[in-house]
C-alpha positions in Angstrom: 115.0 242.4 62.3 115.7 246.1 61.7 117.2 246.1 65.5 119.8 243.6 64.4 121.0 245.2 61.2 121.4 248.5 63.2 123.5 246.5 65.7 125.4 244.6 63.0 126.2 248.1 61.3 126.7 249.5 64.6 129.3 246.6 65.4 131.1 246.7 61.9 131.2 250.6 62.2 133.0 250.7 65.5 135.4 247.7 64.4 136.3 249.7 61.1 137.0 252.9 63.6 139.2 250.7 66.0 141.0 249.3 63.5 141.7 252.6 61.7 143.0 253.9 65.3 145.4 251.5 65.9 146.7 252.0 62.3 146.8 256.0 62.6 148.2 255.0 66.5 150.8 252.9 64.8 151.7 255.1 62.1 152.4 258.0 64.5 154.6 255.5 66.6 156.5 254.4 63.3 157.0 258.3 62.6 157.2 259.8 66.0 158.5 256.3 68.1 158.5 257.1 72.3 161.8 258.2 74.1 162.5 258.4 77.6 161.3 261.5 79.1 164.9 261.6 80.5 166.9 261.0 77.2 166.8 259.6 73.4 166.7 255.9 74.4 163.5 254.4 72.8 161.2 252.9 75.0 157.4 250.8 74.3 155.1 253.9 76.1 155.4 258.0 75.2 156.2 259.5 78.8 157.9 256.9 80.1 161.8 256.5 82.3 164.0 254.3 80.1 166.0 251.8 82.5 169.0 253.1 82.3 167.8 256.4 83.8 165.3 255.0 86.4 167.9 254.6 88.7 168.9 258.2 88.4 165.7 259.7 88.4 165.0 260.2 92.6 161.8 259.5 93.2 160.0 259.6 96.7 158.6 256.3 97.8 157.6 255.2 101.5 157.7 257.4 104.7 157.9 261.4 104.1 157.3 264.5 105.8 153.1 264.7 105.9 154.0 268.3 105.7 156.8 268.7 102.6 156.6 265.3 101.7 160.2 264.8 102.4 161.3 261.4 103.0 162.4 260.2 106.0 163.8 256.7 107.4 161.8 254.2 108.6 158.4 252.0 108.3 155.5 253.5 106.8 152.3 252.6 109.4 150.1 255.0 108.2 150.6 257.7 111.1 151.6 261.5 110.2 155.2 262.7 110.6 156.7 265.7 110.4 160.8 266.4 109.0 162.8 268.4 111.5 161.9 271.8 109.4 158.4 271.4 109.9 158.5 270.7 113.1 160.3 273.8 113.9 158.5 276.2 110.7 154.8 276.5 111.4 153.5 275.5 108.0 149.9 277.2 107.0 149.0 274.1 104.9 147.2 271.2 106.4 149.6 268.4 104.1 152.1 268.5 101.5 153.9 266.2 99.0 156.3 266.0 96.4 157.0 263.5 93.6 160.9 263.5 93.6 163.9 264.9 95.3 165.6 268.0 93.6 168.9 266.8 92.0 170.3 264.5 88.9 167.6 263.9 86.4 165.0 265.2 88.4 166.5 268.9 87.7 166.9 268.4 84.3 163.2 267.4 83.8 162.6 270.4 85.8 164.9 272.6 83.7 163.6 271.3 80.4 159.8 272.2 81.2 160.5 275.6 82.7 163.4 276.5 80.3 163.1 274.7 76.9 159.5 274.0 76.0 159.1 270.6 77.0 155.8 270.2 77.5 155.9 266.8 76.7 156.6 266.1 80.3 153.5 267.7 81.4 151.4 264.7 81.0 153.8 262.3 82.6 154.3 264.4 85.1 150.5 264.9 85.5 150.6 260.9 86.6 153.0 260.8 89.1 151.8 264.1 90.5 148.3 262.6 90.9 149.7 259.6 92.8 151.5 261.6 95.2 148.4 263.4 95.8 146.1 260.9 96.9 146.9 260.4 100.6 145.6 264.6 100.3 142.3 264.5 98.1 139.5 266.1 100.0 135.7 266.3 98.6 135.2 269.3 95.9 138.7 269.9 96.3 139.4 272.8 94.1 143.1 272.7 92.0 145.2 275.8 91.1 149.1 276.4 89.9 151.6 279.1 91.5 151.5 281.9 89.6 153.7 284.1 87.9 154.0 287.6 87.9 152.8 288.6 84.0 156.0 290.0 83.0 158.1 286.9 83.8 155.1 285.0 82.3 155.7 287.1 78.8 159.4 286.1 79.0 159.0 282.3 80.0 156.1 281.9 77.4 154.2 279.8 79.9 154.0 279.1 83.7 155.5 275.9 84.4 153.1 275.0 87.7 150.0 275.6 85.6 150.8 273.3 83.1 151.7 270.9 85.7 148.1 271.3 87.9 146.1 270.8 84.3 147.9 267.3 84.1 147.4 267.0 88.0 143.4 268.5 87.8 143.1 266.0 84.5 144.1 263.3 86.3 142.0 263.1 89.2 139.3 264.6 87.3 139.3 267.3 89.9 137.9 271.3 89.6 140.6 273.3 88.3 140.9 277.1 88.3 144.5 278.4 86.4 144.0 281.9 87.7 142.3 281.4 91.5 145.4 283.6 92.5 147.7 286.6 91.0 151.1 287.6 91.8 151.2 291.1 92.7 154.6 292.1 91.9 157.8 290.4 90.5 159.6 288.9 93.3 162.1 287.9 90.6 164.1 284.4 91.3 164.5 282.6 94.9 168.0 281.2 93.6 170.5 282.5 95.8 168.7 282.8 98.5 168.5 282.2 102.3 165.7 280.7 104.5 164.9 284.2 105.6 165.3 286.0 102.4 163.4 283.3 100.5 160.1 284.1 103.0 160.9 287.9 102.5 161.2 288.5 99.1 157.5 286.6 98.6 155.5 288.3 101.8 152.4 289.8 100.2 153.5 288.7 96.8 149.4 286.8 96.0 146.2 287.6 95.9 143.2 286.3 94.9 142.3 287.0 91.1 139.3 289.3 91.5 137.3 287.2 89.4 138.3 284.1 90.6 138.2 284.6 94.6 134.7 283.5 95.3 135.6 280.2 94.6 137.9 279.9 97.5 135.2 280.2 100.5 134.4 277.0 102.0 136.7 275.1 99.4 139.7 272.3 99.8 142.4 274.0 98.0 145.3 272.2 96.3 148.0 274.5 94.7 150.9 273.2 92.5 154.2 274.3 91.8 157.2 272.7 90.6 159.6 272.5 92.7 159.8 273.2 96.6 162.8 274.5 98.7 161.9 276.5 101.9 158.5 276.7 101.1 158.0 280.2 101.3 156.3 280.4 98.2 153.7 277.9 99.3 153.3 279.7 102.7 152.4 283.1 100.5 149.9 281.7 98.1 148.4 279.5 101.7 147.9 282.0 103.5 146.1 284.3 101.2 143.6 281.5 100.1 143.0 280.7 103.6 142.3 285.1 104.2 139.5 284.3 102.0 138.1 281.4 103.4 139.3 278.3 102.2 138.2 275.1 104.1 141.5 273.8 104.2 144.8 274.1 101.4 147.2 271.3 100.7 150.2 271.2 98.8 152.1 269.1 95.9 155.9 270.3 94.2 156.6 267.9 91.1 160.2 268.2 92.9 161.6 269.0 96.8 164.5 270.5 97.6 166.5 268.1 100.5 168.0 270.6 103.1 168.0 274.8 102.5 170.1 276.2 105.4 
């Protein structure tokens, strides 16, 4: 008997909690109601495209690059193929992939969490990042941002790539280290940039954090960054977590550059 009143309190209890969530969950929704990610338009879920900019918002679906993860034309059957710049680069990383092109919407996303503390697209984001990511998961893979050197870090108030792997790492419910690797010096902005000059001004520009590096022996290593254009960057931070032993490193941008001449 004593059983069954326990379950009956037990039952009202966590139908007077539920309830009371869905009234605090609507309350916040009256006071705070969801807009597209991309604009002011209301829409039913937080984090979500409206219609209107769906369209504009280029995401990559289908065949890509296994390497970049740009898209290419044609049929998807399952079989690896590289983009004409990794076929001619030699790319350290085993795979890469990236959510959207560079361009339209997808830049001002990009702009807004690097630029204007919107980290209310971190968590979105986080989602499509972790779908992208899938055809790459490897067992105990191990998760970690690009970093930035400190001094940009004290001027941008927060690194852009880590708040994207946290999503990414949350996701997927994979091991996640922010600080696995350092930047060694301030290689200051790739804008402007050529090919070349993109790969020089980043050679020798990580190492492993000298608390963190153990970790990287024997491990799957995926590393995050927002955006990728020559993929210079990603070739730097590969290369020194494959020095110390990593099993293998993939790679995911939230956005990819199409063409860099």
């Amino acid at each position: 008997m004593q059983n069954l009143k326990d379950s009956a309190i037990k039952g009202t209890l966590t139908g007077v909690i539920s309830v009371a969530r869905s009234g605090a969950q609507a309350a916040l929704k009256a006071i705070y109601p969801a807009q597209c990610v991309c604009c002011n338009a209301l829409v039913e879920e937080h984090g979500t495209i409206c219609p209107s900019c769906w369209p504009k918002v280029p995401f990559i679906f289908g065949l890509c690059c296994d390497s970049c993860g740009l898209p290419l034309p044609g049929h998807d059957d399952g079989t690896p193929v590289q983009c004409d710049d990794c076929l001619t680069l030699a790319r350290p990383w085993a795979q890469g992939r990236a959510v959207m092109l560079y361009g339209d919407k997808a830049r001002q996303m990009l702009l807004g969490l690097k630029y204007y503390d919107r980290l209310d697209l971190a968590a979105p984001a986080g989602k499509w990042l972790a779908r992208h990511a899938q055809p790459m998961l490897q067992p105990d893979m191990l998760v970690a941002p690009i970093p930035l050197h400190w001094l940009r870090f004290v001027k941008r108030r927060c690194n852009q790539a880590a708040l994207l792997s946290t999503a990414l790492a949350r996701e997927l419910a994979l091991d996640y280290c922010p600080d696995l690797l350092i930047r060694t010096r301030n290689t200051g902005t790739q804008d402007g940039r050529g090919r070349m000059g993109r790969f020089a001004n980043v050679a020798d520009a990580f190492a492993a954090h000298p608390r963190q590096g153990a970790r990287i022996k024997g491990r799957h290593i995926l590393l995050v960054d927002d955006v990728m254009t020559a993929g210079a960057t990603f070739a730097a931070a590969t290369e020194v977590c494959l020095a110390h032993g990593a099993a293998s490193v993939r790679v995911i941008a939230l956005a990819r550059v199409a063409r860099m001449e």
